[in-house]
matplotlib code that plots the C-alpha trace (Angstrom):
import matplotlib.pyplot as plt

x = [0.0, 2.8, 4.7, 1.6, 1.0, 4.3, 3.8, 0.6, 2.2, 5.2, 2.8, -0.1, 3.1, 4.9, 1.5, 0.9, 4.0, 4.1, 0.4, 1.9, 3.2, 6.9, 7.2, 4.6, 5.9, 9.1, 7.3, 5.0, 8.9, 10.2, 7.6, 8.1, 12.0, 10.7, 8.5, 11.7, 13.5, 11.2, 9.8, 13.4, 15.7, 17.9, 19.2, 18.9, 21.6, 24.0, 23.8, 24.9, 27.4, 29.3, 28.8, 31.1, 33.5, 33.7, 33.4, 34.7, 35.7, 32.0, 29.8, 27.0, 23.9, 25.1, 26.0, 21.9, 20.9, 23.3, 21.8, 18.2, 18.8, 19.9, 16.2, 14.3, 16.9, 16.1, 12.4, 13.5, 14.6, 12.0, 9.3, 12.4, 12.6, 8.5, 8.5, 11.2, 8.6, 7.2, 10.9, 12.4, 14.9, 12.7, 11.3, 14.7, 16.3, 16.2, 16.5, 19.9, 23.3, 26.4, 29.8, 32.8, 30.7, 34.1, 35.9, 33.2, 33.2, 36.6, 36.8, 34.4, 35.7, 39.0, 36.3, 37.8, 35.0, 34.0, 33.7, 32.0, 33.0, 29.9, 27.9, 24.5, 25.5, 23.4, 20.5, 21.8, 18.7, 17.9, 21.6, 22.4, 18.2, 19.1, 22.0, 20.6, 17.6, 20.1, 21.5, 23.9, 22.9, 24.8, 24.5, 24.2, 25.2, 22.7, 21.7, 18.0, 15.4, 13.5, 10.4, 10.6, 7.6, 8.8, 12.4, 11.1, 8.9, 11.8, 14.4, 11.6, 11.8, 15.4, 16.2, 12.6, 16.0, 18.4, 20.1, 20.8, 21.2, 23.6, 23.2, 25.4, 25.3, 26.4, 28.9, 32.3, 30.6, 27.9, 30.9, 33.4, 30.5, 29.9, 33.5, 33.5, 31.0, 32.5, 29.8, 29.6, 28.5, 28.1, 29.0, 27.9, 30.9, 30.3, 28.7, 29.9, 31.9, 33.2, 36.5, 37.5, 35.0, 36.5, 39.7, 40.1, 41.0, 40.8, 37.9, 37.5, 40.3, 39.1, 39.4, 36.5, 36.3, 35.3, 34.4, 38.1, 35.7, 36.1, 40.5, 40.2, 38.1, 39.6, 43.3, 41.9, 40.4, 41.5, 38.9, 38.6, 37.9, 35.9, 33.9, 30.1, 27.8, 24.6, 24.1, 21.6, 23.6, 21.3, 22.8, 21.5, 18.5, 19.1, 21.2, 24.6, 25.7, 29.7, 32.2, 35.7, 38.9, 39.9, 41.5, 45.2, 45.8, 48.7, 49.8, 53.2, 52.3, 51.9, 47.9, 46.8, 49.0, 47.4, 44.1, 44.2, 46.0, 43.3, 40.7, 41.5, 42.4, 38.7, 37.4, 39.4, 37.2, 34.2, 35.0, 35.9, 32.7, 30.8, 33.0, 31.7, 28.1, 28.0, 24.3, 23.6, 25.6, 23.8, 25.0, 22.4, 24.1, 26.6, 29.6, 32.2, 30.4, 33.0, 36.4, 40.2, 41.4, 41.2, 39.4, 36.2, 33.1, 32.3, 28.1]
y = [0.0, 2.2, 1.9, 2.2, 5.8, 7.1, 6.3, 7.8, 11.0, 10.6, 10.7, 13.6, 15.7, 14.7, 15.5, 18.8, 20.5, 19.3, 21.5, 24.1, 26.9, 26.8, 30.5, 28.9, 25.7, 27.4, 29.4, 26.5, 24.9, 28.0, 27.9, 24.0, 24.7, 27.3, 24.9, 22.2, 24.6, 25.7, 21.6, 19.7, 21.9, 18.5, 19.4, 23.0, 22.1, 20.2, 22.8, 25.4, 23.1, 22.1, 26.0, 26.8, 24.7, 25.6, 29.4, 29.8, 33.3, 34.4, 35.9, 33.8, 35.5, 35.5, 31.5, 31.4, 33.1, 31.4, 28.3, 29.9, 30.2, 26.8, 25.5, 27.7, 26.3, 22.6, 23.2, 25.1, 21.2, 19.6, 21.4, 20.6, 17.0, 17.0, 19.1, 17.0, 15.3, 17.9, 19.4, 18.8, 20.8, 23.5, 24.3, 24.4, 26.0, 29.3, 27.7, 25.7, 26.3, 24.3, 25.6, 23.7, 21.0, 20.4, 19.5, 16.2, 16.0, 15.3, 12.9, 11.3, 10.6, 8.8, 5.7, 4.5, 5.9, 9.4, 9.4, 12.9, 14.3, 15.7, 16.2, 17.4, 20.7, 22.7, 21.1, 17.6, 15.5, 17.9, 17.8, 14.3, 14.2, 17.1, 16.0, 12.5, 15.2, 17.1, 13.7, 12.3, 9.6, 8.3, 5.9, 7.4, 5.6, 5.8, 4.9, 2.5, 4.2, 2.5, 2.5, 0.0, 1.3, 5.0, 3.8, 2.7, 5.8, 8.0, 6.2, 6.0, 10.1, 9.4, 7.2, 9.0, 9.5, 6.7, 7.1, 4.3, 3.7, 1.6, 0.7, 0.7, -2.0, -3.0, -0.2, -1.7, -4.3, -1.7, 0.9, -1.6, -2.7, 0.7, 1.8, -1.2, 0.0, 3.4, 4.9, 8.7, 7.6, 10.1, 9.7, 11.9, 11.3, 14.4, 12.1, 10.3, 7.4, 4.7, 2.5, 0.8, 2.2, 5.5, 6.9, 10.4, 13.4, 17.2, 19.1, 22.2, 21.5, 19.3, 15.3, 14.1, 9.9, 9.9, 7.4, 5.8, 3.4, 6.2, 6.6, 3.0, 2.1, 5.5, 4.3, 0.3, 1.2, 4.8, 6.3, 10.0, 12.3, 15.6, 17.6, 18.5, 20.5, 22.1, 25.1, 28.1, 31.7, 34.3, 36.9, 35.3, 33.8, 30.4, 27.1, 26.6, 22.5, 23.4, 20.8, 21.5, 20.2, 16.4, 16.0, 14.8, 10.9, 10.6, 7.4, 6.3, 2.5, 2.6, 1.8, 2.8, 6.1, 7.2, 6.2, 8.8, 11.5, 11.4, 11.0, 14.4, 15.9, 14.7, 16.0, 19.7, 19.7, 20.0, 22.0, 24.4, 24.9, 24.6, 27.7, 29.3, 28.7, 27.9, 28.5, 25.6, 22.5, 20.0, 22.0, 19.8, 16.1, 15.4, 14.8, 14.9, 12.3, 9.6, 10.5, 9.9, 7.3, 9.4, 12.2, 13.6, 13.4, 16.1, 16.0]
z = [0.0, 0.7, -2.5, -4.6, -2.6, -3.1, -6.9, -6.6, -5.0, -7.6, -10.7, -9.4, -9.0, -12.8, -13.8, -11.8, -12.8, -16.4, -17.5, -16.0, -18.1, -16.9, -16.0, -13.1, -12.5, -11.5, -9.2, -7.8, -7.6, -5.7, -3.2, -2.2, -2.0, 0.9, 2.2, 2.5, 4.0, 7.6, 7.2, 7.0, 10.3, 9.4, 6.0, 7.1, 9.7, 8.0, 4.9, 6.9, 8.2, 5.0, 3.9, 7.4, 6.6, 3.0, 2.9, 6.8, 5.8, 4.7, 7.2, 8.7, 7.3, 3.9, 4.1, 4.9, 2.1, 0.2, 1.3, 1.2, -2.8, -2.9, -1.7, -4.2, -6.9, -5.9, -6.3, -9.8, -10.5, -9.3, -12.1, -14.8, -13.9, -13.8, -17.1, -19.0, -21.1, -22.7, -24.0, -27.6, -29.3, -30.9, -27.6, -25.7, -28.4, -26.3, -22.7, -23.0, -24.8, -25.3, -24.4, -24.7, -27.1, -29.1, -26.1, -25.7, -29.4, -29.7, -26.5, -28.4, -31.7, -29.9, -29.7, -26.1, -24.0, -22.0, -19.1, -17.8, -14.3, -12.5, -9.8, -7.8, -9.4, -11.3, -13.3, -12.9, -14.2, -17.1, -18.3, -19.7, -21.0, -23.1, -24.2, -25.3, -26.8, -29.0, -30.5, -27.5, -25.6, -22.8, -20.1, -15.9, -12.9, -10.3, -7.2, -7.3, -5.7, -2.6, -4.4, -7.5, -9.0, -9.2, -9.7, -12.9, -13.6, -13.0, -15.1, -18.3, -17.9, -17.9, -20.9, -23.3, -25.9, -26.1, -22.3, -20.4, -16.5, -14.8, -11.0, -8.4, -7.4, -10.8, -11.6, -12.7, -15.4, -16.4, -16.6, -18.4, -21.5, -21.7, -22.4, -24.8, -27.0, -26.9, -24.9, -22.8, -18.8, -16.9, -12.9, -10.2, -7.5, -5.1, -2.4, 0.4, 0.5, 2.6, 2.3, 0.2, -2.6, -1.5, -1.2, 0.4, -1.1, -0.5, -1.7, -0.1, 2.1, 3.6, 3.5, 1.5, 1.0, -2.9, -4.7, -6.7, -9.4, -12.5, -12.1, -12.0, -14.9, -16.9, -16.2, -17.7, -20.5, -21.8, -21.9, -22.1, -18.7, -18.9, -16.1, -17.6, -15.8, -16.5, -14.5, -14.5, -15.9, -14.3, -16.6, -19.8, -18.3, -19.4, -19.0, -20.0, -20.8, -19.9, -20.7, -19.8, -21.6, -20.7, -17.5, -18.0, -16.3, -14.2, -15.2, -13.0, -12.5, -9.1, -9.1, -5.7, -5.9, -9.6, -8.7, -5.5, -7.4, -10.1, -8.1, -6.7, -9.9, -10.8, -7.3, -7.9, -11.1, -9.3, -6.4, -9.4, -11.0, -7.2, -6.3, -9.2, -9.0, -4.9, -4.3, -6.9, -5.2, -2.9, 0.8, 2.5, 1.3, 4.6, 2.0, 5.0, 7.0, 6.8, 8.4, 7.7, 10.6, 14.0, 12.5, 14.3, 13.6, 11.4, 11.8]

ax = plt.figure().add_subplot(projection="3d")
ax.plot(x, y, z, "-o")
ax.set_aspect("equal")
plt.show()
């Protein structure tokens, strides 16, 4: 009874959102991102946390209303996600711009795989569903939702133009096929990990334990590295899909030692474009949760 209300819930709001003239919808969106913020004094905390540690220099009350954008920008995603249906490239023509496109273009064309660097940055969901929209389809690695029936629902919204999804809980076979057939996945690796799926590097300073599965498949195979965002340019009133140039391997020999080192080169990618766009990166997530070896608790 429970999952078939929570599908329920799931598909009323898809619905709600997507015959809703967008200008609205992003409203509607705005006002449930306001609403998470005075329901959720959990997330609230530990996004004003990480913000402490990462910007200790920046006074309080601006690290709240840094964080207060950040809510009305996550209910901005949720209409996208719920409005993804509904968009084709005549009708995103004026909402979304490439930059960098040659840079994945010519990662591409090597035929050994690309492997995107991102993160819960920006407009994460509507990124690779445009992408496969304007002709490139690539496979995501993501986690299964609790729910089966709206894991299913979700991932159909996903995958309406070629993508693909890989679990998990299946990551390095999923990953490896995909690199096989010369395929773009795109991994979000921002979150918290545990050893020895995780190896810690710095990302604002501080000791973050980040998932090492992309150095190790990249430094296998061959395949290509690039960070890719989508993220919301207030000036121009639209999204930009950035891609960066590839992100040079170190490749000494010594496994374990390369597979850190690029880890954090992939890691310093992101912390990049966070810094730049700050009030759209996932504060609330506990990304420092797990500790070096005699490190306190953070949380």
């Amino acid at each position: 009874m429970r999952e078939a209300l929570e599908y329920a819930f799931v598909w009323a709001l898809l619905s709600g959102f997507a015959v809703l003239p967008r200008g609205l919808a992003l409203r509607v969106g705005a006002w449930v991102g306001g609403l998470a913020w005075l329901a959720l004094p959990g997330l609230r905390r530990t996004g004003l946390r990480n913000l402490e540690m990462a910007f200790p220099e920046m006074p309080a009350a601006d690290r709240e209303k840094l964080l207060r954008r950040l809510y009305r920008h996550l209910g901005w995603q949720l209409a996208e996600f719920c409005r993804m249906p509904r968009y084709t490239p005549e009708n995103t023509r004026t909402l979304i711009r490439y930059e960098g496109l040659e840079h994945y273009l010519a990662a591409r064309e090597r035929g050994q795989g690309v492997l995107i660097v991102t993160g819960h940055l920006g407009a994460w969901e509507l990124s690779s569903f445009w992408h496969s929209l304007m002709g490139y389809p690539m496979t995501m690695v993501i986690r299964r939702l609790d729910n089966p029936r709206v894991d299913r629902l979700v991932n159909r919204i996903r995958c309406l133009h070629g993508n693909r999804v890989v679990h998990k809980d299946d990551f390095a076979r999923g990953l490896l096929a995909a690199m096989r057939r010369g395929d773009t996945v795109g991994i979000l690796m921002d979150t918290n990990m545990t050893p020895p799926q995780g190896v810690f590097v710095p990302f604002f300073g501080l000791e973050a334990c980040t998932a090492s599965g992309l150095a190790r498949v990249a430094l296998r195979t061959g395949a290509a590295v690039l960070p890719g965002f989508l993220v919301w340019e207030q000036p121009e009133q639209r999204y930009v899909l950035r891609f960066g140039p590839e992100i040079a391997l170190l490749k000494t020999g010594d496994d374990e030692r390369d597979i850190v080192e690029n880890t954090a080169r992939f890691t310093a990618a992101i912390e990049e474009s966070v810094r730049r766009y700050p009030d759209q990166w996932l504060w609330v997530h506990r990304r420092w949760k797990t500790r070096p070896p005699g490190g306190a608790p953070i949380y």
